[in-house]
C-alpha positions in Angstrom: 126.8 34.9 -118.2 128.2 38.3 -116.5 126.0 37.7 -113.6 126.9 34.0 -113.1 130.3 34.3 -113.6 130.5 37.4 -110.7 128.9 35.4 -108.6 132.0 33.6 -108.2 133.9 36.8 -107.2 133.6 36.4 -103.6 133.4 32.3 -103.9 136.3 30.8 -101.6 137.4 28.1 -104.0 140.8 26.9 -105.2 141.0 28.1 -109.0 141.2 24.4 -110.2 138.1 23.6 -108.7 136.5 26.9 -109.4 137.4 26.0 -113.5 135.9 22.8 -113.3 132.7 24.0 -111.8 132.4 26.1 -114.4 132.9 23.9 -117.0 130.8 21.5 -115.7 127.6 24.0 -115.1 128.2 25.1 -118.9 128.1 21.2 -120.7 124.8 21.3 -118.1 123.3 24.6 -119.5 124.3 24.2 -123.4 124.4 20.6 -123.7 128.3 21.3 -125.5 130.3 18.4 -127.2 133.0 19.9 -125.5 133.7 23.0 -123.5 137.1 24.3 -122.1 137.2 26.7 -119.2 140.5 28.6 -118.5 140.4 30.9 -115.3 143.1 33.5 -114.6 143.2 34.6 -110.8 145.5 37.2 -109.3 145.2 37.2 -105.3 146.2 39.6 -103.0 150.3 39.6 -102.7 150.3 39.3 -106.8 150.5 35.5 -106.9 148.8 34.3 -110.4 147.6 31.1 -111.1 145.9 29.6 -114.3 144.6 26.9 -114.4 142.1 24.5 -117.1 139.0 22.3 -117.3 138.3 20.3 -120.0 135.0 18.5 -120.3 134.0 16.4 -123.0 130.6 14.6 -123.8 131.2 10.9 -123.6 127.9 9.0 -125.1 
């Protein structure tokens, strides 16, 4: 998990679309009934941003 989530370090990607390919890469991998991703990012100049990605498995 350490390894695939640093290979997003250098990833140019928006943080809402970075969260959601996350989330969707782990309801792949673990076959979840649910999974919610929260990234935190802090870019150069100190602007935050948090953002959310909720994926639930719809039969």
């Amino acid at each position: 998990m350490k390894f695939y989530l640093w290979s997003f370090r250098d990833h140019g990607a928006f943080c809402e679309s970075l969260a959601a390919q996350i989330a969707d890469d782990i309801m792949w991998a673990i076959e979840a009934a649910s999974v919610k991703v929260t990234v935190f990012q802090t870019a150069r100049g100190g602007i935050e941003l948090t953002t959310e990605a909720i994926r639930e498995y719809q039969a």
